[in-house]
Structures are given as C-alpha cells and as structure tokens.
C-alpha positions in Angstrom: -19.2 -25.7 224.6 -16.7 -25.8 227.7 -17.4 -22.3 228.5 -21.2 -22.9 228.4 -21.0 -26.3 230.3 -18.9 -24.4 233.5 -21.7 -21.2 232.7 -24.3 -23.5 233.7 -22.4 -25.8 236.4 -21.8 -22.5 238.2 -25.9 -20.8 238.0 -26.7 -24.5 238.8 -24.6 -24.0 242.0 -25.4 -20.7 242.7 -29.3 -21.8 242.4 -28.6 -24.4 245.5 -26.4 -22.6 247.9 -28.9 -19.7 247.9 -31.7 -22.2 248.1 -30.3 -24.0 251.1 -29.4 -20.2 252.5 -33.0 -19.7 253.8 -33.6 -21.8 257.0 -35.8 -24.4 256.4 -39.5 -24.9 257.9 -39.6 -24.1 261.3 -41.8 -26.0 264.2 -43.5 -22.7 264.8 -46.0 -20.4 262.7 -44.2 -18.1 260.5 -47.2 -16.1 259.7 -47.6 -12.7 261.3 -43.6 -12.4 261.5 -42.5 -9.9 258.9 -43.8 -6.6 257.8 -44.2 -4.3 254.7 -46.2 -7.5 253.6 -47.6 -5.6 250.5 -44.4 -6.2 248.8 -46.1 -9.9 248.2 -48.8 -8.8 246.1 -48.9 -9.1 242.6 -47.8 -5.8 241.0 -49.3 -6.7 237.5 -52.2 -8.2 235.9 -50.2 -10.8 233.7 -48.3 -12.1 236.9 -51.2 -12.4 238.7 -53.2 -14.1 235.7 -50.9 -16.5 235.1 -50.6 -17.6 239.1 -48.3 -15.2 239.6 -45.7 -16.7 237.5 -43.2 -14.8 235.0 -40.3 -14.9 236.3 -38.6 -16.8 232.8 -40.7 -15.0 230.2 -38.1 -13.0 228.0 -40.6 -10.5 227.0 -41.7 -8.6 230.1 -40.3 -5.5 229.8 -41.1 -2.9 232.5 -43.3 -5.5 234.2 -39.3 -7.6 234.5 -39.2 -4.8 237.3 -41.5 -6.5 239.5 -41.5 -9.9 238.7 -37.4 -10.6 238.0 -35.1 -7.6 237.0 -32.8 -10.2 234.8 -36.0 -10.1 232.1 -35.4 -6.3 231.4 -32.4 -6.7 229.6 -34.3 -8.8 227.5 -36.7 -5.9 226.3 -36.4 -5.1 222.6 -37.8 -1.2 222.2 -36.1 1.5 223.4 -38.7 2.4 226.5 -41.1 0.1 228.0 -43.7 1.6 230.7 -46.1 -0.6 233.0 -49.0 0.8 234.8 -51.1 -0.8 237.0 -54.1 -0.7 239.8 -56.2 -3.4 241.4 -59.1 -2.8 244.3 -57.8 -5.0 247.3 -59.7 -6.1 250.0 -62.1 -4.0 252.2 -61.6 -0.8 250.3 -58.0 -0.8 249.7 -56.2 -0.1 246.9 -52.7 -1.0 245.4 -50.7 0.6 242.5 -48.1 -0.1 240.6 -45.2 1.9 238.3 -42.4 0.7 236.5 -40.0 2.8 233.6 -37.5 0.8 231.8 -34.7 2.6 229.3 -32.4 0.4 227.5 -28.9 1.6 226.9 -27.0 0.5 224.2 -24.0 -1.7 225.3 -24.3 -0.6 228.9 -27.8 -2.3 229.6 -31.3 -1.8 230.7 -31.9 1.3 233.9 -35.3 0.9 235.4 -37.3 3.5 237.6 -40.4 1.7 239.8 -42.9 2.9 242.6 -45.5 0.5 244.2 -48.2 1.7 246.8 -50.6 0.5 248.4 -53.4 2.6 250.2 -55.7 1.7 253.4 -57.6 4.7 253.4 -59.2 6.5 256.3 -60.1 4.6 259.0 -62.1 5.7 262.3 -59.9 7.0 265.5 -61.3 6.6 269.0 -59.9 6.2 272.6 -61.4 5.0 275.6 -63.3 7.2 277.7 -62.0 8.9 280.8 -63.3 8.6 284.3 -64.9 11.8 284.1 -66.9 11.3 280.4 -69.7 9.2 279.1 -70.2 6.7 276.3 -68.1 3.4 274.9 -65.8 5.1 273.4 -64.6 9.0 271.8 -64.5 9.6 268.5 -61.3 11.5 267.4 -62.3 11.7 263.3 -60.0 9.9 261.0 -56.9 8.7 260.0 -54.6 7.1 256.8 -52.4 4.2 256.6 -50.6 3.3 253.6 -47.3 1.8 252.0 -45.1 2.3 249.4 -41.7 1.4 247.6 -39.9 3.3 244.9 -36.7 1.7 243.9 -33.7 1.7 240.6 -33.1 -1.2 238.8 -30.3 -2.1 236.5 -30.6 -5.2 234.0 -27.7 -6.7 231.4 -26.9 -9.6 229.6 -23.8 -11.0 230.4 -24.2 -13.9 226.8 -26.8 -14.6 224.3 -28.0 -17.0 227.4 -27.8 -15.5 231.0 -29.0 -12.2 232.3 -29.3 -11.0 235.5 -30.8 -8.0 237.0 -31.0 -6.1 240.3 -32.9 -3.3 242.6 -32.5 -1.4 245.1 -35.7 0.3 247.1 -36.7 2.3 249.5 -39.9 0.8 251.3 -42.2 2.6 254.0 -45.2 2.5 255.8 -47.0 4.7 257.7 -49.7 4.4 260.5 -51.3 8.0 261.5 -48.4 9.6 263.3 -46.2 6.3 262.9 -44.0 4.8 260.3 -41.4 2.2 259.5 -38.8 2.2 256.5 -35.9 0.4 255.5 -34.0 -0.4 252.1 -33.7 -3.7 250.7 -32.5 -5.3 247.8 -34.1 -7.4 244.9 -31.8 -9.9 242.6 -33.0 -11.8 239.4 -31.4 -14.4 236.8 -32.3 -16.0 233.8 -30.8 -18.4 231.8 -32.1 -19.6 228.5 -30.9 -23.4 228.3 -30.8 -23.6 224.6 -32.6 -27.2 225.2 -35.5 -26.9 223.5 -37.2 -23.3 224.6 -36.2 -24.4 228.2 -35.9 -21.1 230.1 -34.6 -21.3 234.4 -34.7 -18.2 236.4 -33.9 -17.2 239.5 -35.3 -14.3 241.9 -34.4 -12.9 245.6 -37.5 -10.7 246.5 -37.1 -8.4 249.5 -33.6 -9.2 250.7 -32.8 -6.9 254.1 -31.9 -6.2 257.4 -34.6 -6.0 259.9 -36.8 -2.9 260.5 -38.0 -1.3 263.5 -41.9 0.1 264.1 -42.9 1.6 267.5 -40.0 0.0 269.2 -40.6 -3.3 268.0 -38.3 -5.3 265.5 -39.6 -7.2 262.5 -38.1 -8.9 259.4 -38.7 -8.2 255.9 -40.9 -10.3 253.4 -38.3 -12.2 251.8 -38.8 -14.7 249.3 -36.6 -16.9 247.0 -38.3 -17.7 243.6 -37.2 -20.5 241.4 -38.8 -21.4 238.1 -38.4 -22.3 234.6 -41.1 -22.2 231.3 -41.1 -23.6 228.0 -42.8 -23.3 224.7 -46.0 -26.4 224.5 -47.2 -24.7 220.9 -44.7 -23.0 219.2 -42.0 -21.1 219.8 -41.7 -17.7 222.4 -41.2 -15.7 219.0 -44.2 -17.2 216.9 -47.4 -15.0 216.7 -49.3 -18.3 218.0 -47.9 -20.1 221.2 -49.0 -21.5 224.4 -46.2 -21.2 227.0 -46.0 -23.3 230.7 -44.7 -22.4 233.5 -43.8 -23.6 237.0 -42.3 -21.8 240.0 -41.4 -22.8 243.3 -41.3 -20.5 246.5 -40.0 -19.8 249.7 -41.4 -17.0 251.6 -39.5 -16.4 255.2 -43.3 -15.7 256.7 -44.7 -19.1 255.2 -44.1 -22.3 254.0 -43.0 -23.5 250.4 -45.6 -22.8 247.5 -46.2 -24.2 244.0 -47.3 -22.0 240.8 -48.2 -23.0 238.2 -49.3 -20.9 234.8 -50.2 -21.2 231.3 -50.1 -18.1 228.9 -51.7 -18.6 225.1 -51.2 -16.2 222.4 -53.4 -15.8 219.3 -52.1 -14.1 216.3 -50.1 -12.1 218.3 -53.0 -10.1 219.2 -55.3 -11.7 222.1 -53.7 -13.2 225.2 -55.5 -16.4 227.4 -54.0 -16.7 231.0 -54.7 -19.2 234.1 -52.9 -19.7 237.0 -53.3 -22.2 240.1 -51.3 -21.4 243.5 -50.9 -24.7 245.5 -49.8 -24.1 249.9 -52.4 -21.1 250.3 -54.6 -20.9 253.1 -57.2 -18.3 250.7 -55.9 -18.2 246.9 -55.4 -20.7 244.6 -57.4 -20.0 241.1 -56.2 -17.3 238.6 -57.9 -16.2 235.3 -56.8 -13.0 233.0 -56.4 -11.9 229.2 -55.3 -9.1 227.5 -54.6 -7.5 224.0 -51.7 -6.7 222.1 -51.6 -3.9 219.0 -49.4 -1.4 217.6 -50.2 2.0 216.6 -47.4 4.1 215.4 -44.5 2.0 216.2 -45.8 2.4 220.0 -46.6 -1.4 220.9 -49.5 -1.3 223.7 -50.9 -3.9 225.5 -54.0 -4.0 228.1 -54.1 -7.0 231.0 -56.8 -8.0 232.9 -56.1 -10.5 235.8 -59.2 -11.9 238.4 -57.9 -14.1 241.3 -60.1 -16.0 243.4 -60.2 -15.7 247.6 -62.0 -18.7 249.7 -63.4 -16.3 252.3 -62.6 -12.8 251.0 -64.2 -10.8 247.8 -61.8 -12.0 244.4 -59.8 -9.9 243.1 -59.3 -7.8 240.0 -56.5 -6.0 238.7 -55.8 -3.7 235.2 -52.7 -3.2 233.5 -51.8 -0.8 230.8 -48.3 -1.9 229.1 -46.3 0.3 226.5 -43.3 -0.3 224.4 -41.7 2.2 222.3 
C-alpha cells in the first residue's frame, strides 16, 4: 500500500511539472507557428470517433502507437496491426501504419509510418518582359508528408505503463523539404478506484526545424485524460466507457474532448465524440465491428467528423490481433 501510495504521489507530480513545462497562453496568435502540422490528425477511425480520445483505453493495441505508446504494453495477442486511410480536405489523403510485437518479459516493440499526400498541384511563374499572358504554366508538382518511427511499450506493475517513440518526420514541397526527429512519450496508470484509468501523452516533442531558410517549431502537444467504465466493466462483452481529455497544443490554445465508446456483445461498437476550443470541428460519430476467425481477432472502424466550413470527414480502419 505504501509503495503504491509514493507510485502514485510521484505520476501525480510528474503529471504537473510537465503540465506547467509548456508556457502558458500567449497574448499573440499561435496559429500558423509550427510545421509538420499533419502530425495533429487523427491517425485512426476509433480516435477520431470517439473525439479523438483514447489515450486510457487498455485495449488499443497497434492503434496505442498513435494515440499513447504506454497502451501497447497492454495488448494481449502476440501481434496487433492497424491500418488506416481517410480522404482529407480538397483531395488530399492521409494514411496510417502501425505493427506491434509483444515480447515476453522484455515488453511490447512497435513499427509505425503515417503519410499524408497533397497530390499534384499546378506550377506557374510570372511572365517575363519579353512574353504574353497572366502567367506560364510549368505542368505539375507533389507535396506530401510523412513519419515512420519505433516504439517501445512495458509495464513497469500490474498498474502503470509507459511507452515511447522515436520518429523521423519529413515533408516535401517540389524540390523542397524539411525533416527532423522528435520524440513521443505516453503513461497510463490504472487507479484501482473503481475502473478509474489517468494517462498521460507528450506528442511531437523536438527541436526546431528549418525549411527554406526559415525556422519553425514542431506540433507539440501535451495530452492529459482519464476514462472509466459507466456500464460494466472494460472486460465485460457489454460496456459503455467515458472519457475526457484535456490538451495543450504549442500552436493553439487548451481544448476539451470528450468521448463515449459502447460495446454490444462484444461484437458491434457505438462511438461519439465532441471537441470543445475549435475554430471548425467539434461533432464526431463512428462504429465498428469486432469478430474472430481463426484465432485472428479483426476489427473494422468507421469514424465521420464534422467541419463548419469544410467537407466532413471520413476515415476507415482495419485492426488485427493475432
């Protein structure tokens, strides 16, 4: 009992310091002040369902990669795969990868790729002195983004886990890119009060990047949450689980989520989400199934997320366990 009272002082303290660590709201507009901004999107259909919470469910598995590493030590088959794709806005595209093997004893290694693709997009210059029209058309060119990164996740007791990544991020415009490594950071501690669950996750974390001679910082944000059992408990076939995270994005100010997940007979999955401190998103719907075949567990998400002024959004997720 002492052990887990000075367990929990010291997450408790950790929780704050790296809280108070992020400078607080600024008189100025933070948006427009970072870059590699896809590294914000939702990377699967159950986070983005459910308000893009996540963070303190136990059974993630390769999803944990994207949403807190701490959650794939958690996972109880051997392998767990996530795949992912969603249609952004103005014919853009963004993908999503994540592998999870767990070791015995040593813990749970993890293998993940995001990308996220502009497509072609027109290429003129200005006409010269000596030619006609607006402008000259020069054909086409790409943009994209990506991140590919290794994850390690471990239980340290029966109640706290923590994870990590490391990733390689770039993005390219035409002849131009930017890159840069950062870092990701995840724990979860299971209370034992009730099916209280608190988690903590440190998205992004790096040193700044340059692009055409310019500096920027990266996307980071600090994620706080916790979740509980309503109906049920996380391990009955029936349940309906809350949850509620806080965060604190360096490029914007604080934001609430909120998400509720309901599970029938272990087999068909009800999500809603609401964001609260966005300027174009705030209502989330999805589903999904859950079946086994073989021993192989699969599972198929469907997320939609509603934009003010841009086209919603729909993303598809194809989840394995084996």
């Amino acid at each position: 009992m002492k052990n887990l009272t000075i367990k929990t002082f010291i997450f408790s303290t950790f929780l704050m310091l790296l809280w108070h660590s992020f400078p607080c709201a600024q008189d100025f507009e933070k948006t427009g002040t970072t870059g590699f901004v896809f590294l914000e999107l939702p990377a699967t259909a159950r986070l983005q369902g459910m308000g893009e919470t996540g963070m303190t469910l136990p059974d993630a598995g390769a999803d944990g990669l994207f949403v807190n590493p701490a959650l794939t030590a958690l996972q109880q088959q051997r392998l767990a795969l996530s795949v992912s794709r969603a249609n952004w806005y103005v014919e853009t595209s963004h993908q999503a990868f994540g592998l999870t093997y767990a070791v015995p004893v040593i813990g749970t290694i993890g293998v993940q790729a995001v990308y996220f693709d502009f497509g072609e997009i027109e290429k003129t210059k200005n006409p010269g002195s000596d030619q006609t029209g607006s402008y000259i058309d020069l054909g086409t060119y790409t943009a994209g983004a990506y991140a590919v990164g290794l994850s390690f996740g471990r239980s340290l007791t029966d109640k706290f886990s923590f994870g990590a990544s490391l990733k390689y991020v770039r993005e390219s415009i035409d002849i131009y890119h930017a890159d840069n490594v950062i870092t990701d950071i995840g724990f979860l501690y299971q209370t034992g009060f009730h099916s209280l669950r608190i988690g903590t996750f440190l998205q992004n974390f790096g040193l700044e990047s340059n692009y055409s001679q310019e500096k920027f910082k990266m996307p980071q944000i600090l994620r706080m949450g916790l979740s509980g059992e309503l109906v049920g408990s996380f391990d009955d076939p029936t349940r309906l689980t809350l949850v509620a995270e806080a965060s604190h994005p360096s490029d914007a100010n604080e934001r609430i989520h909120l998400g509720m997940e309901s599970i029938i007979s272990n087999t068909l999955i009800v999500r809603a989400g609401y964001k609260f401190g966005y300027d174009e998103e705030s209502l989330c719907l999805g589903g999904g199934l859950r079946f086994d075949l073989r021993g192989t567990a699969f599972g198929f998400d469907m997320a939609y997320m509603n934009h003010e002024r841009l086209d919603a959004t729909v993303r598809y997720t194809l989840v394995m366990e084996f």
